[in-house]
Residue, then its C-alpha position, 0 to 999 in steps of 0.5 A: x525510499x529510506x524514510x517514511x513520511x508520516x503520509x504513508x503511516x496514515x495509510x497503512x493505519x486505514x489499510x490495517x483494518x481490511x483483509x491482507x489482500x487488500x494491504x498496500x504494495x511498494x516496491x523500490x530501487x535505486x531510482x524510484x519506488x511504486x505504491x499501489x493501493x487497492x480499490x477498497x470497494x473491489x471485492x478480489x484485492x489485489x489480483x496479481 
């Protein structure tokens, strides 16, 4: 994952106006990469 499509830019510009826990996470390695994107109609964000 070493460039962004302007695909994730759009969503992080409509996660950007809700509270930190609600932020989209990535995580990559070598041979792949994970996006996950909170339910922004449940109320707790992310539980980790």
């Amino acid at each position: 994952m070493e460039k962004k499509g302007k695909r994730f830019d759009k969503i992080q510009e409509e996660y950007s106006h809700y509270d930190k826990v609600y932020s989209p996470y990535v995580s990559s390695s070598s041979s792949y990469f994970s996006l996950i994107l909170p339910d922004l109609l449940f109320k707790g964000g992310v539980v980790v």
